[in-house]
MITI-847439 format. One line per field, with one value per residue (C-alpha): x, y, z negated; residue in three letters; residue number from 1. Coordinates in Angstrom, 1 decimal, m for minus. Last residue first. Layout:
% residues N
xx = X/...
yy = Y/...
zz = Z/...
residu = ALA/...
num = NUM/...
END
This chain:
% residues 501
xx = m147.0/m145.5/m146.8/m145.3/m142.0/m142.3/m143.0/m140.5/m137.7/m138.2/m138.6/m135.1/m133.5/m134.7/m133.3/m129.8/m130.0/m131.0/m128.4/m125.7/m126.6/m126.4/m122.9/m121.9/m123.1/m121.2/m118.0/m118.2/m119.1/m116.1/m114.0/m115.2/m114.5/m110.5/m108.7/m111.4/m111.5/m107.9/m106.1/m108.4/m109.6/m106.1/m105.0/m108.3/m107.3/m103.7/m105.5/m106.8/m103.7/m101.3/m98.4/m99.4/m99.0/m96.0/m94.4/m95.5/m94.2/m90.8/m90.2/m91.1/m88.8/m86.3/m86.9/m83.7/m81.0/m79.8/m80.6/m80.3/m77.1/m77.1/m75.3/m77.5/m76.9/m80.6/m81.9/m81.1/m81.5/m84.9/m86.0/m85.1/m86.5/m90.4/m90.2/m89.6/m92.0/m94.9/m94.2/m91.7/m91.3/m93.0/m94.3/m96.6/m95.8/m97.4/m100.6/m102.8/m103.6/m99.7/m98.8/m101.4/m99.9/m96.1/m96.8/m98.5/m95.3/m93.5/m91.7/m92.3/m92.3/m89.4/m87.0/m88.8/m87.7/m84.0/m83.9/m85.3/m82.7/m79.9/m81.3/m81.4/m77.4/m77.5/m74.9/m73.4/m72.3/m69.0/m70.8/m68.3/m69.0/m72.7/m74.0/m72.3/m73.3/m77.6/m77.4/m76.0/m78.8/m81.5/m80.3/m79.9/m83.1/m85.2/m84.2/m84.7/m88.6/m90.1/m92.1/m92.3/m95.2/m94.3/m95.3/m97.7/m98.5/m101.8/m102.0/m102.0/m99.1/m96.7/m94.6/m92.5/m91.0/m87.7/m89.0/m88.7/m90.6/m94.0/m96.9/m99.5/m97.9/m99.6/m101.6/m101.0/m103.6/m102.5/m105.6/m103.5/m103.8/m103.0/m99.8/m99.0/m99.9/m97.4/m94.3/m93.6/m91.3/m87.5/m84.6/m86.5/m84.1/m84.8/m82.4/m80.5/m77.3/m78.3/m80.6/m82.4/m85.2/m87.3/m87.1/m88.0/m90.9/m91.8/m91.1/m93.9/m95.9/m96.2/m99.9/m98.9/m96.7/m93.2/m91.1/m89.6/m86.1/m83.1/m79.6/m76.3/m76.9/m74.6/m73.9/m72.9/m69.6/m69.2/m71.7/m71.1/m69.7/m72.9/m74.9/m71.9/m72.7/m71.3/m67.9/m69.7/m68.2/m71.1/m72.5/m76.2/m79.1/m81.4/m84.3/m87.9/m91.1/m93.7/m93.3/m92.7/m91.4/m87.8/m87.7/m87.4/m84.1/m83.7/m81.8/m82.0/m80.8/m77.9/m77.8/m77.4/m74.2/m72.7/m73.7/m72.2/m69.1/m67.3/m69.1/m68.1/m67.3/m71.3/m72.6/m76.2/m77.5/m76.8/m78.3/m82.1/m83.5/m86.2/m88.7/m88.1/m89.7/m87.4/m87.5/m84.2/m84.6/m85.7/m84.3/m81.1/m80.4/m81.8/m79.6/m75.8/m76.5/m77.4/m74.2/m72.3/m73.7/m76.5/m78.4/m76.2/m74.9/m71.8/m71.3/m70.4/m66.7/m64.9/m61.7/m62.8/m66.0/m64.1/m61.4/m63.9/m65.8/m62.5/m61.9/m65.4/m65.5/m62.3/m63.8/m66.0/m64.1/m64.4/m66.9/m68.2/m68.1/m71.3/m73.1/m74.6/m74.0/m74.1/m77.9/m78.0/m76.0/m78.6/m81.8/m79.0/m78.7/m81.6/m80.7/m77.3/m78.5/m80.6/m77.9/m77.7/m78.2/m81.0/m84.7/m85.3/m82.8/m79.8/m78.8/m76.2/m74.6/m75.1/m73.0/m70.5/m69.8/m69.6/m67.9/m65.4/m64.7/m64.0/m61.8/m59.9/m59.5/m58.9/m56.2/m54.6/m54.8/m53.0/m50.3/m49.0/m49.2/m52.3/m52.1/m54.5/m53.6/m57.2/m60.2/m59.8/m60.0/m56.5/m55.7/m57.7/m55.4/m52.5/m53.8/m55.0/m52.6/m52.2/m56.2/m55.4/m52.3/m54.5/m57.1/m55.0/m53.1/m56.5/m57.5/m54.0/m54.2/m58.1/m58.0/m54.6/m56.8/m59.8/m58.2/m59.0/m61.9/m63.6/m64.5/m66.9/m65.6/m69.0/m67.8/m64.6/m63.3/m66.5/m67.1/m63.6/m64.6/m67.9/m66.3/m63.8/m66.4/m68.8/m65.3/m65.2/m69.0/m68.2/m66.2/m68.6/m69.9/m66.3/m65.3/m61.5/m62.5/m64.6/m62.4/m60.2/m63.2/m66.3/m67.1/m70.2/m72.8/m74.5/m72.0/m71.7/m73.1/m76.8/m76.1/m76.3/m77.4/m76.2/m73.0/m72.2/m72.3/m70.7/m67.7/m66.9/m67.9/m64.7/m64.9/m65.0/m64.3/m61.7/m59.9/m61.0/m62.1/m57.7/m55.7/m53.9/m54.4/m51.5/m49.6/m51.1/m50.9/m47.0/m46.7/m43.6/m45.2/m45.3/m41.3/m40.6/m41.9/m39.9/m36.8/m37.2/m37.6/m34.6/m32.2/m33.7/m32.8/m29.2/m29.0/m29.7/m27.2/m24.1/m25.4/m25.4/m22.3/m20.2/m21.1/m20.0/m16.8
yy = m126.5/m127.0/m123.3/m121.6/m123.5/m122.6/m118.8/m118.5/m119.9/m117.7/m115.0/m115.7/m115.8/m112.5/m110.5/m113.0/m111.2/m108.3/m107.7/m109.5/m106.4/m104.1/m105.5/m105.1/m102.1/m100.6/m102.5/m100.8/m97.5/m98.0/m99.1/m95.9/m93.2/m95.0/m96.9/m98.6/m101.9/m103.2/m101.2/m101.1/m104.1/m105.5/m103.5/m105.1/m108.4/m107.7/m106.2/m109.3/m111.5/m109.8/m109.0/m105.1/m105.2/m107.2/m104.7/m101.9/m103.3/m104.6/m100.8/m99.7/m101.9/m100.8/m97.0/m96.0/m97.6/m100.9/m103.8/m101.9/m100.2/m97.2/m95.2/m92.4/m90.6/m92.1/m90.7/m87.0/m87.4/m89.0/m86.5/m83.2/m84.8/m85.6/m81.8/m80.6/m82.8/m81.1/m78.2/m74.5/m75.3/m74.1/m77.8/m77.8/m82.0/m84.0/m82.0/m85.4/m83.4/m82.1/m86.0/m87.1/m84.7/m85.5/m88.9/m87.7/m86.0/m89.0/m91.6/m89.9/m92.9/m94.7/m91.5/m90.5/m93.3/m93.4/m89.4/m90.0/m93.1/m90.7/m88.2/m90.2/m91.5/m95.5/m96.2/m92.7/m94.1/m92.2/m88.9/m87.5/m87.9/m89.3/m86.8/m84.6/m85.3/m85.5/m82.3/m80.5/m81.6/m81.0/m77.5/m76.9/m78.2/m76.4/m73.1/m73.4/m74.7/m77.8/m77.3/m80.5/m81.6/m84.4/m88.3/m90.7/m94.1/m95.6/m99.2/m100.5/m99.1/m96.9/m94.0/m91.2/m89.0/m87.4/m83.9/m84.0/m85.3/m85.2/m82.7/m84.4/m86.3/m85.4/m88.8/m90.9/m94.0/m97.7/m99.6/m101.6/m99.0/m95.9/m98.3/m98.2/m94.1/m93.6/m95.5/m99.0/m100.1/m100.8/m103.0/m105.2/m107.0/m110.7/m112.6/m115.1/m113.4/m110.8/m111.6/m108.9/m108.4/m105.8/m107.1/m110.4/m109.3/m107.0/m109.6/m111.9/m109.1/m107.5/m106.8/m103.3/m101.9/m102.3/m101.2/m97.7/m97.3/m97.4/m95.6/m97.5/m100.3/m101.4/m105.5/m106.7/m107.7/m104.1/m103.9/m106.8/m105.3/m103.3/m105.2/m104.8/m101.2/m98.2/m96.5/m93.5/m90.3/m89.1/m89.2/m90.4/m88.4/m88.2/m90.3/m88.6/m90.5/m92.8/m91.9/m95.9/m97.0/m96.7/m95.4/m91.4/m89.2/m86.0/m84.4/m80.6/m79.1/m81.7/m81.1/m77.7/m77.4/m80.1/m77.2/m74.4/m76.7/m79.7/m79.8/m82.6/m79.2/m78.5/m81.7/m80.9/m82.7/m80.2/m77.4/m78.6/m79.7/m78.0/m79.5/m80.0/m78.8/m78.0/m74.6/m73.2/m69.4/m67.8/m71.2/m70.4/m67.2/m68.4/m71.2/m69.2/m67.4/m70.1/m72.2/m68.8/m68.7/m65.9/m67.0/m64.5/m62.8/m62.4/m58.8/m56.9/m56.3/m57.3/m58.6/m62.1/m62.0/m61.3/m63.7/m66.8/m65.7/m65.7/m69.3/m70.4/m69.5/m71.5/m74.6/m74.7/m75.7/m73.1/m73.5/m73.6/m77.0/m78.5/m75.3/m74.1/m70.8/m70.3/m70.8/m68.5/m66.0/m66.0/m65.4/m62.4/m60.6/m58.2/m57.0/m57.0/m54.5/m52.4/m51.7/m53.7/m53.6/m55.8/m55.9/m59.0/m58.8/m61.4/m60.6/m58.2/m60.5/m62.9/m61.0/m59.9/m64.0/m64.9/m61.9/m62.5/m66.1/m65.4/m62.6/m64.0/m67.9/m66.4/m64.4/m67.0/m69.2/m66.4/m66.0/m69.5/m69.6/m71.8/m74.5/m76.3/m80.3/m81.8/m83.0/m80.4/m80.6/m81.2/m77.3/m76.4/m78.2/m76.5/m73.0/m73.3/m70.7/m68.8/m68.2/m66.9/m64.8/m62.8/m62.7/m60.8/m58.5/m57.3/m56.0/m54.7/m52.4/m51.7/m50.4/m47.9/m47.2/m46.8/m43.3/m43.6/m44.9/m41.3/m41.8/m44.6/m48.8/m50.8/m53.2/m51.4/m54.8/m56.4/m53.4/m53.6/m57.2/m56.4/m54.1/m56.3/m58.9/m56.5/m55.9/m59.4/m59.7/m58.6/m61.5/m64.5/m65.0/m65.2/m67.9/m67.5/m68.5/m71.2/m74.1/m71.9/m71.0/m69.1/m67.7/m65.3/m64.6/m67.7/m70.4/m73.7/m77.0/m76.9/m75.2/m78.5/m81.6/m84.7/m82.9/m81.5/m84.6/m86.7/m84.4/m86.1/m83.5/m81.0/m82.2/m80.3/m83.1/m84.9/m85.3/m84.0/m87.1/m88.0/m90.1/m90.0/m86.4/m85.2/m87.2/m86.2/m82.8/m82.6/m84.3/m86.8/m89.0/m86.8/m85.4/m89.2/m89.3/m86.5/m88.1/m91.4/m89.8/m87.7/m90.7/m93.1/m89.9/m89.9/m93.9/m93.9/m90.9/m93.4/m95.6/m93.7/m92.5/m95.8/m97.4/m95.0/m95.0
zz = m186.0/m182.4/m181.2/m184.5/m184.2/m180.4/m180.8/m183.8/m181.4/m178.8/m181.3/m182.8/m179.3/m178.2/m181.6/m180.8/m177.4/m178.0/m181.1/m177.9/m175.8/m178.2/m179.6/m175.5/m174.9/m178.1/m177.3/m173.9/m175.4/m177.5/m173.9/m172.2/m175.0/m175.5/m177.7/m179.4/m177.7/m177.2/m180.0/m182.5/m182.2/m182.2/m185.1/m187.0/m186.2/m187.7/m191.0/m191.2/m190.8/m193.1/m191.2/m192.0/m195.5/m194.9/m193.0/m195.2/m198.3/m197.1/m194.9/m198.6/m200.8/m198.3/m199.0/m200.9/m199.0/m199.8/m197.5/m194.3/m195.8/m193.6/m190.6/m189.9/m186.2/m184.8/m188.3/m187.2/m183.1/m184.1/m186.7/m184.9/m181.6/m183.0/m184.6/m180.9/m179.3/m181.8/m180.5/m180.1/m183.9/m186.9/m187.9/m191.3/m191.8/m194.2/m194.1/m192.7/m189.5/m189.6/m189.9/m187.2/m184.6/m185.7/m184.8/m181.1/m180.8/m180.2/m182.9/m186.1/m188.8/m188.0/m187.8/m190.7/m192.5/m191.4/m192.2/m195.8/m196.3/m195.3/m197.4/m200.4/m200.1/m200.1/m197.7/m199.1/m202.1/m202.2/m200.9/m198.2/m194.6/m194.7/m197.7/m196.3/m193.2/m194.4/m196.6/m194.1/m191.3/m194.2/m194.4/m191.0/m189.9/m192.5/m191.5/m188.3/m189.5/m190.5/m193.7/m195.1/m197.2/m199.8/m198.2/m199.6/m197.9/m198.1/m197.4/m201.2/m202.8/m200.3/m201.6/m200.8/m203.4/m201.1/m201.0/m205.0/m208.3/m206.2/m207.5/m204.8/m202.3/m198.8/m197.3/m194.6/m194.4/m193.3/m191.7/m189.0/m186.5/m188.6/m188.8/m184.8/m184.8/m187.8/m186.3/m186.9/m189.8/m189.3/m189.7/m192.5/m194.9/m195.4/m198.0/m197.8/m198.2/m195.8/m193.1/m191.3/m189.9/m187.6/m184.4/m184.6/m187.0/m184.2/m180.9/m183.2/m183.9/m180.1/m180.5/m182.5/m179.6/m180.5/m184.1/m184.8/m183.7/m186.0/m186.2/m186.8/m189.2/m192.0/m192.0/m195.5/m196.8/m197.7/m200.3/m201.9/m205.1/m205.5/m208.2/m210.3/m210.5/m208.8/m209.4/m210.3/m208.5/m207.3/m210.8/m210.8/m210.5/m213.3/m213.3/m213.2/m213.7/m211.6/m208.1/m207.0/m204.0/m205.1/m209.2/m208.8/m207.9/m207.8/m204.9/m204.6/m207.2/m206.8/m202.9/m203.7/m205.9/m202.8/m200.5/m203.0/m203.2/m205.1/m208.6/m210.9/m213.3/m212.7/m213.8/m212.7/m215.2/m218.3/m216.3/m216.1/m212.4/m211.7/m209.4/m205.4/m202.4/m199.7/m197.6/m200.0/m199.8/m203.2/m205.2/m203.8/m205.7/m208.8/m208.9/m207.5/m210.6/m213.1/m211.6/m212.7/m216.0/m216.6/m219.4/m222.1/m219.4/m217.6/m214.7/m217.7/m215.7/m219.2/m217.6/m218.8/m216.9/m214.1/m214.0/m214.8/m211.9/m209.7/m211.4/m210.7/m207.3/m207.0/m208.6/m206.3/m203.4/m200.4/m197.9/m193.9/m193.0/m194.6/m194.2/m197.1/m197.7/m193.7/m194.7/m197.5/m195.4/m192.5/m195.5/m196.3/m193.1/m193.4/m196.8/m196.0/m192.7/m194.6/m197.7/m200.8/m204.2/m203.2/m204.9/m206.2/m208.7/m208.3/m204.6/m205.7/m208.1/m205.4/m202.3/m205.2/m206.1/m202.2/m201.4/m203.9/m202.9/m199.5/m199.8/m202.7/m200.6/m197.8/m198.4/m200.2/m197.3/m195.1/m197.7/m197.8/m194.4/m192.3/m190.1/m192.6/m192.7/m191.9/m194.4/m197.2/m200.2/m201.3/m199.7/m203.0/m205.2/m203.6/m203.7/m207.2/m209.1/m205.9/m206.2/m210.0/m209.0/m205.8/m208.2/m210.9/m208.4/m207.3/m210.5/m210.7/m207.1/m207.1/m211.0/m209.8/m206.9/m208.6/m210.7/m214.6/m216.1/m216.4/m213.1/m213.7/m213.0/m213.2/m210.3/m208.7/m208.0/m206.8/m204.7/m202.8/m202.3/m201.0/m198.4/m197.1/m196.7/m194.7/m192.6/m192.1/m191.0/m187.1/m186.3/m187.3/m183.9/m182.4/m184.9/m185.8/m189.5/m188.4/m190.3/m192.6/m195.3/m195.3/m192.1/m192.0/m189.6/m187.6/m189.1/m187.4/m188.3/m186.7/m183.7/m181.2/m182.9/m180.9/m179.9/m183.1/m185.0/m182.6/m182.6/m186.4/m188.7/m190.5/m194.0/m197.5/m200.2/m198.6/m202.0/m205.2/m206.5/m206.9/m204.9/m201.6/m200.8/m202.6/m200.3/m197.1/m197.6/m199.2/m195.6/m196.4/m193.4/m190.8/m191.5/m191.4/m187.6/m186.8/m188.6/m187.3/m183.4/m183.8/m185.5/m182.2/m179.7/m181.7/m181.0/m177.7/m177.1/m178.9/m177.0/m173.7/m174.3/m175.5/m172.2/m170.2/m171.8
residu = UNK/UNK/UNK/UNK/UNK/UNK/UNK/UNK/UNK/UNK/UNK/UNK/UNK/UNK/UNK/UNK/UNK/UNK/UNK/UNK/UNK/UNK/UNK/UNK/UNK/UNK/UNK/UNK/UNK/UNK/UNK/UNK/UNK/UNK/UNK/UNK/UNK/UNK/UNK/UNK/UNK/UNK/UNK/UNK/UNK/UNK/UNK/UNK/UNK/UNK/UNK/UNK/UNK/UNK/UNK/UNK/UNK/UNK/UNK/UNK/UNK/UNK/UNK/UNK/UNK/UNK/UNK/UNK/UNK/UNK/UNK/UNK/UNK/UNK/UNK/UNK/UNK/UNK/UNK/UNK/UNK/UNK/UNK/UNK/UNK/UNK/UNK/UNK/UNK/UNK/UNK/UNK/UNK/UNK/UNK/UNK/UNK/UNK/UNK/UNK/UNK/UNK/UNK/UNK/UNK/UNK/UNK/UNK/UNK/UNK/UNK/UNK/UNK/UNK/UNK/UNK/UNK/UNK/UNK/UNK/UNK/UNK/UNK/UNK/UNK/UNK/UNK/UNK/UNK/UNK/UNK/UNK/UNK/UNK/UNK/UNK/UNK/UNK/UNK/UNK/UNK/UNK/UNK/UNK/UNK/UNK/UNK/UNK/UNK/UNK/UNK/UNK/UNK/UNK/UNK/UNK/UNK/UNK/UNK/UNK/UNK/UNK/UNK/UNK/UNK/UNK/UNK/UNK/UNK/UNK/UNK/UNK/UNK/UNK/UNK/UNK/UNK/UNK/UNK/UNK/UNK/UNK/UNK/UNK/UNK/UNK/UNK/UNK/UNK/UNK/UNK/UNK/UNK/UNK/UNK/UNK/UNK/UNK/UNK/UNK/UNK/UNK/UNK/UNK/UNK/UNK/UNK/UNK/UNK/UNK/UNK/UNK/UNK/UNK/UNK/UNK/UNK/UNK/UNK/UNK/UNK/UNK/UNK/UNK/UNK/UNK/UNK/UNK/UNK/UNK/UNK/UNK/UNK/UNK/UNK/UNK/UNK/UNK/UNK/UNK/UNK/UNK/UNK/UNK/UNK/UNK/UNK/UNK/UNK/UNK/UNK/UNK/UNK/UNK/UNK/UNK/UNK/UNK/UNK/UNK/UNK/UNK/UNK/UNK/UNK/UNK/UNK/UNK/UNK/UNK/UNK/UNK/UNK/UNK/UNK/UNK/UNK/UNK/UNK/UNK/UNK/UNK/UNK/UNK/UNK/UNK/UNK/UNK/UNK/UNK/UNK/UNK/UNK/UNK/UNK/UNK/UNK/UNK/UNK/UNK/UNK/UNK/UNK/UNK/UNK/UNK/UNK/UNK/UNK/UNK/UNK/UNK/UNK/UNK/UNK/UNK/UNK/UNK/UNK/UNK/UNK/UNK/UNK/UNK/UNK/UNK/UNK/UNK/UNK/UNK/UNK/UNK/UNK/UNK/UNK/UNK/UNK/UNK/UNK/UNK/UNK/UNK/UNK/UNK/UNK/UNK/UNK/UNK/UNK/UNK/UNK/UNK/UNK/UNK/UNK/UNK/UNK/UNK/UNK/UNK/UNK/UNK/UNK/UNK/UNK/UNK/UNK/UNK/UNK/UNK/UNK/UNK/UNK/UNK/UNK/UNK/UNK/UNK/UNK/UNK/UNK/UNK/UNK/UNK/UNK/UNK/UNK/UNK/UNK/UNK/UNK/UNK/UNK/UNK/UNK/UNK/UNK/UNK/UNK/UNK/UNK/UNK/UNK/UNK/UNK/UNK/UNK/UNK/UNK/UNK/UNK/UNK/UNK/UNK/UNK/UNK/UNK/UNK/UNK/UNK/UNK/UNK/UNK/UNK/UNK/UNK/UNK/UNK/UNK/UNK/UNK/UNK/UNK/UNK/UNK/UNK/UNK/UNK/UNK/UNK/UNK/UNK/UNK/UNK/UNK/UNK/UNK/UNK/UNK/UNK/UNK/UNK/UNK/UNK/UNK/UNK/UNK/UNK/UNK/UNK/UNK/UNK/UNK/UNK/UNK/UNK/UNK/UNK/UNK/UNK/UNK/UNK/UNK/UNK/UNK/UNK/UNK/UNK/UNK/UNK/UNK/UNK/UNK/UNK/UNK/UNK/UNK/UNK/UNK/UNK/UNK/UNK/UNK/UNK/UNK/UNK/UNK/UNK/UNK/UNK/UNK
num = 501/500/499/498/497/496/495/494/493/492/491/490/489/488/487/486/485/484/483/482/481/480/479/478/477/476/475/474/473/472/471/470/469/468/467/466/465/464/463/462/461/460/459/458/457/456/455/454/453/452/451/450/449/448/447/446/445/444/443/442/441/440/439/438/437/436/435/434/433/432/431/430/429/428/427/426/425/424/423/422/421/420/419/418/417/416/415/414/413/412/411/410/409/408/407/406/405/404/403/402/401/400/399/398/397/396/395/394/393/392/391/390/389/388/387/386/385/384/383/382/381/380/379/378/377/376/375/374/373/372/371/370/369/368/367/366/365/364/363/362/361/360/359/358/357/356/355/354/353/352/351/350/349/348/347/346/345/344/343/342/341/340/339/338/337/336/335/334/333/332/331/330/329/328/327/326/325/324/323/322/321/320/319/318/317/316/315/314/313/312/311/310/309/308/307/306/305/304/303/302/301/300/299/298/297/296/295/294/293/292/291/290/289/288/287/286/285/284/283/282/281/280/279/278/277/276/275/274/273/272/271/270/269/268/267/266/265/264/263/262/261/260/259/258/257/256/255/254/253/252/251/250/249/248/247/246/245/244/243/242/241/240/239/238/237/236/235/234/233/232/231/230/229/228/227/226/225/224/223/222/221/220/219/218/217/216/215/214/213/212/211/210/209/208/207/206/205/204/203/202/201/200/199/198/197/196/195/194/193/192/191/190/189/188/187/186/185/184/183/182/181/180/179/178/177/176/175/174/173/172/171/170/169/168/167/166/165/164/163/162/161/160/159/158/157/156/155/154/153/152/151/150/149/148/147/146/145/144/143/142/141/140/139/138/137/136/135/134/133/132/131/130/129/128/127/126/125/124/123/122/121/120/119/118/117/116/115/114/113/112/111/110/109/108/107/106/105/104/103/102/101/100/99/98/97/96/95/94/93/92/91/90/89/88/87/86/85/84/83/82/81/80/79/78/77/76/75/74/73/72/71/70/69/68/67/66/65/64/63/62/61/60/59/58/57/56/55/54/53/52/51/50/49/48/47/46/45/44/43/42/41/40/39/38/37/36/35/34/33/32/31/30/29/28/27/26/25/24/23/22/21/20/19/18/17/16/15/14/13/12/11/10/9/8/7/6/5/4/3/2/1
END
């Protein structure tokens, strides 16, 4: 009887176990997940992310979206985005309209249907399975997405139709704008905008698309230099979020090592070209550091390759000091295509001026995980390949000295050690297709440039007789010294062919 019991119990524990894990797999979030370009497209960063750059990933004033919605930092703004949504409903409504309440109740009816109308699409896009009722997401998504569109509406003249304190928060917004993290898809924004110009609020112009709108407002505040990018190649229904919105404004892309023309960028959801099929037989690197001491060539070029498929890919390039050494010069890119044109053609290597500021570390830090976490060619993403360059180029702050000399690099940080971390903790997280990403040709170019046998001698000069005051007057002494010398010798000699003749 005994027997029969525990059995009989074994086998209800096994049912209770099956159906739990069952429940797990029939997910409605995890199967509409499985497919579709949509998918994944707003991520929550791996830890590693956070850790290694502290404050760069989470919102400073305003929470858009489920992830940082209980953020205490972000509390006080809610009521701000209750207010801009009451605004964006009454938008151009005058008292002979009719009461505002009666406007408020069906304008708000509308959205509420529209963002129900997407609600499962727009849970697709995100990484995790939202905790989050029915209700509650729907909430979000209208209060979000109509602060976002009245906030820029607002922000579209240069003066504000906003009070003090918007006016004062709005370079903070831009930048929780783009947080990788902090958004809603796109295609929401563009269904609430859709809503509104159909309801006749005046708020659609003739040049005044949505994608026009969120434009103008980001090119006031974006700290990257980049040159217009016209409409019909930002794809804007391939569009995931305002970051992703940005990093096509953003992102142009020009032949590698080579500043000649424009090309558009390519879909992110190409399927790649042939040429790319053995992508993932080949090794990805984690992070680089820049190459040894100049006289160490035969470590260096140990060091620094790579052999995929027969073919030699450098690892890494040395840093500025080490290649101001072998005769390479650092020079600002005149009019370059985007913050990404650098070049390198006969020993001089050209680089667009960055402004490093807080705002410019949390834009390129977005750009750089999403580009890593969701971009489908991310191996080869152009920020990635920007970070892993710079990360091999600015090694200590006496890099970053000789790039702000050159007027690479305008540094508004505490110091020059400060602008040397962002760039090292940034590229030291970039996983990379050593044989693939955007600057390859260039680490090639440079390391052979600098393999080349006289421009070796001259590192070594450099390095073991002009390195410091004492050791040039040294060299000095010593060139004198030999002048007399020879000078001595010759008139020796011209005294006893002139005695013997």
């Amino acid at each position: 009887m005994m027997d029969i019991r525990k059995k009989r119990k074994k086998k209800e524990m096994m049912a209770r176990l099956q159906r739990r894990m069952e429940g797990g797999l029939n997910n409605p979030w995890f199967q509409a997940a499985a497919g579709g370009s949509e998918a994944f497209t707003i991520v929550r960063l791996p830890s590693h992310f956070h850790e290694t750059n502290e404050g760069l990933y989470e919102p400073r004033l305003v929470s858009i979206g489920p992830y940082h919605l209980s953020s205490a930092r972000t509390r006080g703004m809610q009521s701000h985005k209750w207010r801009f949504l009451r605004d964006f409903l009454l938008r151009n409504h005058h008292p002979e309209d009719g009461s505002s309440s009666v406007r408020l109740q069906l304008r708000l009816a509308a959205y509420i249907r529209a963002a129900r109308g997407v609600e499962a699409r727009a849970r697709r896009c995100y990484s995790e399975s939202l905790e989050m009722a029915s209700d509650d997401f729907v909430q979000l998504l209208v209060l979000d997405g109509c602060f976002i569109l009245e906030f820029l509406l607002k922000s579209r003249h240069k003066v504000l139709e906003v009070d003090a304190y918007m006016q004062w928060a709005r370079i903070y917004i831009y930048y929780d704008l783009v947080l990788v993290e902090n958004q809603i898809p796109f295609f929401v924004l563009a269904e609430l905008y859709a809503l509104a110009v159909k309801e006749g609020n005046n708020i659609h112009r003739r040049d005044e698309n949505l994608d026009v709108l969120i434009s103008k407002f980001f090119s006031r505040h974006e700290p990257l230099c980049h040159l217009p990018v016209p409409d019909q190649q930002l794809d804007i229904p391939c569009v995931h979020h305002l970051l992703h919105l940005q990093y096509r404004r953003l992102i142009v892309t020009t032949p590698a090592n080579d500043g000649a023309g424009i090309q558009p960028l390519e879909s992110d959801a190409g399927t790649g070209s042939n040429e790319d099929e053995g992508d993932d037989e080949r090794e990805l690197v984690i992070g680089i550091t820049p190459l040894g001491a100049a006289g160490n060539a035969a470590a260096g070029a140990a060091g620094r390759e790579q052999v995929n498929g027969g073919i030699t890919t450098p690892l890494a390039i040395r840093c500025v000091t080490e290649l101001q050494e072998f005769g390479v010069t650092f020079k600002e890119k005149p009019s370059p295509a985007s913050q990404f044109d650098v070049t390198f053609r006969r020993g001089r290597m050209e680089i667009p001026r960055l402004a490093i500021n807080a705002g410019t570390r949390i834009l390129v830090a977005n750009l750089f995980a999403w580009e890593q976490t969701t971009k489908e060619d991310w191996k080869k993403g152009v920020v990635t390949g920007y970070l892993v360059l710079m990360n091999a180029l600015v090694n200590t702050a006496a890099d970053v000295s000789v790039l702000q000399r050159r007027g690479i690099l305008d540094n508004m940080l505490s110091n020059e050690e400060d602008a040397a971390a962002f760039f090292n903790r940034l590229g030291g997280c970039a996983l990379f297709d050593p044989a693939a990403h955007r600057y390859a040709e260039l680490f090639r170019d440079a390391n052979e440039y600098c393999d080349h046998r006289w421009n070796r001698y001259v590192a070594v000069l450099k390095r073991d007789h002009l390195r410091s005051p004492c050791s040039i007057i040294n060299l000095l002494a010593a060139a004198i010294l030999m002048c007399i010398s020879v000078t001595s010798a010759g008139f020796v000699i011209c005294h006893y062919s002139h005695a013997c003749s």
